[in-house]
N, C-alpha and C positions, 0 to 999 in steps of 0.2 A: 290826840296825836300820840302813838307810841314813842319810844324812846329809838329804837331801831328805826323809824321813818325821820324823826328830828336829827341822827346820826347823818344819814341819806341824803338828806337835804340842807345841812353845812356843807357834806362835799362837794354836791351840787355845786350847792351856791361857790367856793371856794374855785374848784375847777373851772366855774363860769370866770372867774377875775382873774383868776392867775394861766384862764388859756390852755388847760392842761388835760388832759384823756382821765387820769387816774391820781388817785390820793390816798394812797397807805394810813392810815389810823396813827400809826407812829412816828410816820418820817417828818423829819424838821421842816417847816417851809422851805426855810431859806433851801434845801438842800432840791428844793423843786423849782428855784427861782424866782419864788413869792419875794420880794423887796418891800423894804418900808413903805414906798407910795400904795405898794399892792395889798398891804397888811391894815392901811389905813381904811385903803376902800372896803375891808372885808369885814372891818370892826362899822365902819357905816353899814355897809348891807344887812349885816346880823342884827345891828338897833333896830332897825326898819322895819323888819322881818319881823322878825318877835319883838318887839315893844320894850325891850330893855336897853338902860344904860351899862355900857362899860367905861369903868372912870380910869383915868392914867394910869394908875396903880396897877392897873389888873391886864395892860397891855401885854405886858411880857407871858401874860398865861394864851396868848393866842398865837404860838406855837407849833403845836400840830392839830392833827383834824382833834384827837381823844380829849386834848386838854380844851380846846377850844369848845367842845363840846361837852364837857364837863363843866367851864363856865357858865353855858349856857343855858343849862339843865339845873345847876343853881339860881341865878337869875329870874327862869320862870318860876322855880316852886319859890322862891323871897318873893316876885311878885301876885301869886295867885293866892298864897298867905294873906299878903297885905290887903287882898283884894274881898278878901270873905270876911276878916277881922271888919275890914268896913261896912259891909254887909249883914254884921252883927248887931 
């Protein structure tokens, strides 16, 4: 999967929870009416989705679409690392 399609497909998913046409890269959730219960579901659906944990810590980085996907793009490559070392 490109990095330009895994972009595409946060906002998807994103727009899908929070109800919404469109999702600027920049703009703040909240400033599109994403709320906590809507942030919570969106941090499940991305676990789901790609196969990573997000831990407490790292909640406040799910933000906008770029940070949120800047997480995310971290997360796969720490888990596809971990995943070849094992395969070593």
């Amino acid at each position: 999967m490109s990095l330009e399609n895994l972009k595409e497909e946060l906002r998807a998913l994103i727009c899908e929870i929070a109800e919404i046409d469109t999702l600027p890269d920049d703009t703040h959730f909240k400033d599109v009416g994403i709320d906590s219960m809507m942030g919570v579901e969106i941090v499940a659906a991305i676990e789901r989705q790609y196969h990573v944990k997000i831990e407490d810590s790292e909640l406040k980085e799910i933000s906008t679409l770029n940070k949120s996907f800047d997480l995310v793009v971290s997360k796969l490559e720490t888990r596809d690392t971990l995943v070849a070392q094992s395969a070593e």
